[in-house]
PATORVEX-640812 format. One line per field, with one value per residue (C-alpha): residue number from 1; x, y, z; residue in three letters. Coordinates in steps of 0.02 Angstrom, whole numbers, plus 32768, in hexadecimal, padded with zeros to 4 digits. Layout:
<tordrens>
i	[NUM  ...] .
x	[X  ...] .
y	[Y  ...] .
z	[Z  ...] .
aa	[ALA  ...] .
</tordrens>
This chain:
<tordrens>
i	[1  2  3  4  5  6  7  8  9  10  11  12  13  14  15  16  17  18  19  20  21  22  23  24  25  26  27  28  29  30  31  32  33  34  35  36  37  38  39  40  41  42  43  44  45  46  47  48  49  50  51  52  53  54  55  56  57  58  59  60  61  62  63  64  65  66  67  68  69  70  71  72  73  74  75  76  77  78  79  80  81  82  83  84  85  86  87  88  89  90  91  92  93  94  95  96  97  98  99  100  101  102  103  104  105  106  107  108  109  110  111  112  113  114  115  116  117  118  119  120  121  122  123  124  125  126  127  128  129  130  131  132  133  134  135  136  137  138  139  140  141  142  143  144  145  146  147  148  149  150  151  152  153  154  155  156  157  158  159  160  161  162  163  164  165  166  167  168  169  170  171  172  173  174  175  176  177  178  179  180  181  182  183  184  185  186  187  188  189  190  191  192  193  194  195  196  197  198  199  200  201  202  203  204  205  206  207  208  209  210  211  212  213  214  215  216  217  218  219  220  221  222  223  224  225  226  227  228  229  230  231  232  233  234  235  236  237  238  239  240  241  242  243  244  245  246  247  248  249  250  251  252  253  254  255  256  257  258  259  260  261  262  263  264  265  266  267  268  269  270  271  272  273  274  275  276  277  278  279  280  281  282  283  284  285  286  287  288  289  290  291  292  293  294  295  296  297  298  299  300  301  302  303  304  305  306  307  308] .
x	[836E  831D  82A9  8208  81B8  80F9  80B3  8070  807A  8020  7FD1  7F15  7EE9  7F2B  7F05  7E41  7E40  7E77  7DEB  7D73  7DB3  7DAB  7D04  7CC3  7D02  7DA5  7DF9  7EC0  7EB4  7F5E  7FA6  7FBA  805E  803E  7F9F  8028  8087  7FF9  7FD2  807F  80A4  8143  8197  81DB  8204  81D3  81FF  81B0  8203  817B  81B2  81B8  81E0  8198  81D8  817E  819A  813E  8144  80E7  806C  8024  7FB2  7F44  7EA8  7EE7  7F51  7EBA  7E64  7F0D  7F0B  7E5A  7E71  7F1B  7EA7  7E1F  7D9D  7D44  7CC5  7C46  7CB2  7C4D  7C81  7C36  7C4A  7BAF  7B8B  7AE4  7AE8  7BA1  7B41  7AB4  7B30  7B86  7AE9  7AAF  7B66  7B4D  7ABD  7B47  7BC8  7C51  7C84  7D4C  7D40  7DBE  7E33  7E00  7E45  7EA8  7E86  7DC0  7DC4  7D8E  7DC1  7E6D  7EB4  7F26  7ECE  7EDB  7F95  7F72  7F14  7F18  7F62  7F0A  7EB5  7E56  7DC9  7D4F  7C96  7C38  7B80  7B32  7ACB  7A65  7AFC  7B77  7BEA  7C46  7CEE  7D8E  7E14  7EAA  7F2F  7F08  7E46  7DDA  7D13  7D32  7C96  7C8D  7BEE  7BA7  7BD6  7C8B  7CA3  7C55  7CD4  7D70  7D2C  7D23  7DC7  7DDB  7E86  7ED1  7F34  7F2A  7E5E  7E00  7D58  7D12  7CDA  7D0E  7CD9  7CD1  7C5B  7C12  7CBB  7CAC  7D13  7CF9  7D78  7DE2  7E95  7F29  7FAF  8025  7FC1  7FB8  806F  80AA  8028  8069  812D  80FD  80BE  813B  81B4  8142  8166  8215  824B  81D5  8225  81E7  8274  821D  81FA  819D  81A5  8221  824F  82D8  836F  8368  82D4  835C  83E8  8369  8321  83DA  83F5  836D  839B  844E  8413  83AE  82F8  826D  820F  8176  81EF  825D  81A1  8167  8215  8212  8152  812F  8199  8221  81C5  8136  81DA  823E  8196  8169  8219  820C  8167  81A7  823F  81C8  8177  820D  8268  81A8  81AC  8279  82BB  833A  83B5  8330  82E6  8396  83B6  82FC  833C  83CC  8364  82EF  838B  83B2  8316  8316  83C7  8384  82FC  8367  83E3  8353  82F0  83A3  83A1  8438  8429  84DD  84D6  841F  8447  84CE  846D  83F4  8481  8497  83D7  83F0  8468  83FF  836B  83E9  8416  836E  8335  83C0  838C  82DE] .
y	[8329  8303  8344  82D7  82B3  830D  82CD  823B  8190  80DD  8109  80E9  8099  811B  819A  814F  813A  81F0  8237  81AE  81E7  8298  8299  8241  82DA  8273  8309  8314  828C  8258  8272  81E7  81BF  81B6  8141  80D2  80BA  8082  8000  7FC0  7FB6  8018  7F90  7F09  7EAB  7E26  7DA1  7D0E  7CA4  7C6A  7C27  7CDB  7D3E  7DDB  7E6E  7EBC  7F55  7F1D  7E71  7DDD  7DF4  7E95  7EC6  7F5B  7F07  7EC7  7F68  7FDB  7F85  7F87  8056  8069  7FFA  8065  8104  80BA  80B7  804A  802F  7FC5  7F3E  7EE8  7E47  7DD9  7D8B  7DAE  7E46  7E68  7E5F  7EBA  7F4E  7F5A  7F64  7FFD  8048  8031  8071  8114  813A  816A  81B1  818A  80CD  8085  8011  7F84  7F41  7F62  7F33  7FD8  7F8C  7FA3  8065  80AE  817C  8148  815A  80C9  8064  7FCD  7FCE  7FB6  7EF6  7EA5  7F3A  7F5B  7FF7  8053  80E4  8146  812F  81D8  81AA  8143  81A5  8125  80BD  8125  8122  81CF  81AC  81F4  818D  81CB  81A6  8244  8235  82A8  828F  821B  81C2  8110  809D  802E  7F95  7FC7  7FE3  7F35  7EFA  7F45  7F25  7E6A  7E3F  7D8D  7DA2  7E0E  7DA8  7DC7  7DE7  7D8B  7D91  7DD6  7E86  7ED8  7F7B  7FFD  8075  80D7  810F  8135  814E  80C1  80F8  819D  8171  8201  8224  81D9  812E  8123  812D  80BE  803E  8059  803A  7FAA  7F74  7FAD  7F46  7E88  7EB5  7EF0  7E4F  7DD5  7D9A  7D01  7C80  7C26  7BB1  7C22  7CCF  7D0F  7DB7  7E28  7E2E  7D91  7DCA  7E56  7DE1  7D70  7E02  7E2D  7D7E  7D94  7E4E  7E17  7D9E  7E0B  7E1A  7DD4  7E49  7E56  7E5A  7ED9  7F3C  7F24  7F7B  801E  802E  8002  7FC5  8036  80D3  808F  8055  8109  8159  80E0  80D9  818A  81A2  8105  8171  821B  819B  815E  81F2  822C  819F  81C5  813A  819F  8132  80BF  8160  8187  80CE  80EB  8192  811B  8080  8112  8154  80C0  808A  8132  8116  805E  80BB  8106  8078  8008  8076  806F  7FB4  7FBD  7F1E  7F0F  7FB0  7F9B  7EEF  7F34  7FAE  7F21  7ECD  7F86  7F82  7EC8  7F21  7FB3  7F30  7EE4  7F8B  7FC4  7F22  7F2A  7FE4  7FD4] .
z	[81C3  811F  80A6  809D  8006  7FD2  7F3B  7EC7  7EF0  7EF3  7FA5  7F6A  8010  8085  8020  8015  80C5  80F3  807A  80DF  817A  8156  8103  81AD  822D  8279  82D8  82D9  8235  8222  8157  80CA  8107  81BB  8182  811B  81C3  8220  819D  81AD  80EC  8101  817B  813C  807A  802B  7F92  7F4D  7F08  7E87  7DD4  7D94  7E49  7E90  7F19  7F85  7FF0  8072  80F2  80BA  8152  810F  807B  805E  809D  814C  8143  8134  81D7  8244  821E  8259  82E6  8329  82FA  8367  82DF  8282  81EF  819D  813B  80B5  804E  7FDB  7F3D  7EE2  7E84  7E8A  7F4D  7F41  7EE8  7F70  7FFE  7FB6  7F82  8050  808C  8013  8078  8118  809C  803D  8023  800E  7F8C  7F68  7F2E  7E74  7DD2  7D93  7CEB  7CD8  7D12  7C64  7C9E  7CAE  7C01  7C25  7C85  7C0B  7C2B  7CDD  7CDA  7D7C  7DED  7E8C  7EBF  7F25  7F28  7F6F  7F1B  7F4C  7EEF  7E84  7E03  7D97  7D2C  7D5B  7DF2  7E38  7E9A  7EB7  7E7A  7EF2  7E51  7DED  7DE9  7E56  7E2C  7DA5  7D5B  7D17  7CF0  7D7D  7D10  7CE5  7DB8  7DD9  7D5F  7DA3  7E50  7E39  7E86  7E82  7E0B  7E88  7F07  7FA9  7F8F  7FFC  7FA2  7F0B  7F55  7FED  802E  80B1  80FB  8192  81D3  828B  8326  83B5  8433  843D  842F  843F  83CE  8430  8444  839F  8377  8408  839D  8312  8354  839C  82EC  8297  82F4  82EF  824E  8229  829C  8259  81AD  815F  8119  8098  8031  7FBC  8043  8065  80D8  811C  80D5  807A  801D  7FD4  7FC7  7F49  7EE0  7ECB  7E94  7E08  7DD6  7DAC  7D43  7CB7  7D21  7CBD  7C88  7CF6  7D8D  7D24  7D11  7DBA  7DFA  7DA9  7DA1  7E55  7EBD  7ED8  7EC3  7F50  7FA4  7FC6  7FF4  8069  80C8  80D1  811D  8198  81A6  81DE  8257  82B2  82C6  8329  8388  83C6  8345  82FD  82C1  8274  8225  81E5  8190  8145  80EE  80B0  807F  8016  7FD2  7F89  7F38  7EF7  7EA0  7E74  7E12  7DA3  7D81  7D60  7CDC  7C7E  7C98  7CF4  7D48  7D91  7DFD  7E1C  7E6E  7ECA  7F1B  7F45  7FA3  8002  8022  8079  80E4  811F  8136  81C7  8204  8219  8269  82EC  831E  832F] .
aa	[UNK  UNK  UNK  UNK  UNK  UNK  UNK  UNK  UNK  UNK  UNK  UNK  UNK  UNK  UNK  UNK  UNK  UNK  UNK  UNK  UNK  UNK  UNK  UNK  UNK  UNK  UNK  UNK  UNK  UNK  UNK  UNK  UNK  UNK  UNK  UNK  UNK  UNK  UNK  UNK  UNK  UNK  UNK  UNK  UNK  UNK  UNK  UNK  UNK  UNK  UNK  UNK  UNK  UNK  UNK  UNK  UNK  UNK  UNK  UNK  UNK  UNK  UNK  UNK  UNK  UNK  UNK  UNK  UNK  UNK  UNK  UNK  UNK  UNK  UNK  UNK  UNK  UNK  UNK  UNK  UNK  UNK  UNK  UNK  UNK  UNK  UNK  UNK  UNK  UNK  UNK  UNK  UNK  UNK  UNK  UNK  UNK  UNK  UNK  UNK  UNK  UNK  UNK  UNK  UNK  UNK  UNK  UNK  UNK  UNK  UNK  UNK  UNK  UNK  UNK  UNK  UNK  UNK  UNK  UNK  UNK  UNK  UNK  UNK  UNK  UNK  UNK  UNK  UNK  UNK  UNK  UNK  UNK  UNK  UNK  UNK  UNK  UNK  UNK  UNK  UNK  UNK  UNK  UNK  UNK  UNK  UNK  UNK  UNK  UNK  UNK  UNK  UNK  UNK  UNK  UNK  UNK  UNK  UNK  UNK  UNK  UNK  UNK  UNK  UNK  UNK  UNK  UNK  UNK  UNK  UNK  UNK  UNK  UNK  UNK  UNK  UNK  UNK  UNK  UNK  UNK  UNK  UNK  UNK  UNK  UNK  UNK  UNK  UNK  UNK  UNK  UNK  UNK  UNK  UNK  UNK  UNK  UNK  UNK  UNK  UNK  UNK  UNK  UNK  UNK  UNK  UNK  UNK  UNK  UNK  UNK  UNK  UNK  UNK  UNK  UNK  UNK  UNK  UNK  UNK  UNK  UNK  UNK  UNK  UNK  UNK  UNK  UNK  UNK  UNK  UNK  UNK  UNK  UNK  UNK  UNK  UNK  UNK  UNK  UNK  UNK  UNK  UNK  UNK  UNK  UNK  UNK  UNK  UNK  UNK  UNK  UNK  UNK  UNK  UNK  UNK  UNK  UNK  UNK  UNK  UNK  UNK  UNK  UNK  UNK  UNK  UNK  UNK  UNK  UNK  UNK  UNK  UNK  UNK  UNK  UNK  UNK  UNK  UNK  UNK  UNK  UNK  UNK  UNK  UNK  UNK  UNK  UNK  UNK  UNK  UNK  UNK  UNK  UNK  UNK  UNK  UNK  UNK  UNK  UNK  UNK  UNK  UNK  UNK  UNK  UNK  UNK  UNK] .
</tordrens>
């Protein structure tokens, strides 16, 4: 038994998707978490091995946009999916998918989001929101990190919208409207999907050049923790990456003990545990013990990986 974890983190996509969902009349709508699972961002790591490196909680095969249409596809619902890469035309599809409610919009630039007090902190962070109306040159959303009916100008949206800087971005604008069921789908179908996700995942671990998965993707970020992190991986760590990290391996832990996975739910507890710990040894720049517990992590990623 554990205690599960209710409160802030970086879950703008789920959390824009359940207020999408729920907005459009889904009955029995699963919660943020649940919706995390089904995107398969809590399954699997990832580092690249890039002249300054990153980590990522998550498996190379996943990102919020392909995440966001595996959910609605286990959910058995689907939406209008708009992309493009010029404004004007970008503009008049969202103003058409307002007409049938609320639009999910992005990945944005956190960086061009003028209510956030710090949003010019926050250049070249991804995000997602909800727009609820245009109103003349101003835009109404709710931003699902702290901002509920926030207002920015038209232009400073288009800005923030144009995602080209983001990486795994596709296009310059991406949207999505018109939420609607197309098949019913029970509970229980929809956790069996997401297992078998979940697993694809946990099992498939890329082994370089450049990506690099499983265990070895701990093994390596241990490598360059031990070694004084530069600083935008030291940043990325206590900002993102291990916060995002223990909420995410609890909410996969929540999910495999439904689905009868107890002893993958229990390493999950443990793997959250430690990223929790890891939080706290890296804000003190403690980069000895926060590497070692990196080299515990690459453990539990085996242990979890032989259970599942």
């Amino acid at each position: 038994m554990f205690t599960a974890y209710t409160g802030n983190s970086h879950y703008c996509y789920s959390n824009s998707l359940h207020m999408c969902l729920k907005r459009a009349g889904m009955i029995n709508l699963p919660d943020a978490g649940l919706l995390e699972c089904m995107t398969g961002m809590p399954f699997g790591v990832l580092f690249l091995q890039f002249e300054t490196p990153l980590f990522f909680p998550s498996h190379a095969d996943v990102n919020p946009h392909s995440g966001l249409s595996r959910a609605l596809n286990i959910l058995g619902w689907n939406c209008t999916l708009w992309q493009g890469d010029e404004a004007e035309s970008a503009l008049d599809a969202l103003k058409e998918s307002l007409k049938k409610g609320p639009v999910l919009l992005g990945p944005l630039d956190l960086g061009f989001l003028p209510y956030d007090p710090n949003h010019k902190l926050k250049r070249g962070g991804d995000h997602f929101i909800v727009v609820l109306k245009l109103d003349g040159d101003q835009v109404q959303v709710h931003d699902p990190q702290f901002y509920p009916f926030a207002v920015l100008p038209v232009d400073d949206l288009m800005r923030a919208w144009y995602a080209t800087d983001l990486g795994y971005a596709t296009c310059a604008y991406t949207l999505r409207g018109d939420f609607r069921e197309e098949r019913p789908v029970s509970t229980d179908d929809m956790l069996n999907a997401t297992l078998v996700n979940a697993r694809k995942l946990i099992h498939a671990t890329p082994s370089g050049p450049v990506f690099f998965g499983g265990s070895r993707a701990f093994h390596l970020a241990a490598e360059v923790i031990r070694s004084q992190p530069p600083q935008a991986f030291a940043g990325m760590l206590v900002h993102f990456v291990l916060p995002i990290g223990a909420r995410r391996c609890l909410d996969g832990a929540d999910f495999m003990k439904s689905t009868g996975q107890t002893e993958a739910a229990e390493w999950m507890v443990k793997k959250a545990e430690l990223y929790g710990l890891a939080q706290y040894y890296a804000t003190q720049e403690d980069w000895k013990r926060t590497g070692g517990l990196f080299e515990e992590l690459a453990e539990i990623e085996d242990s979890i990986a032989e259970c599942v």
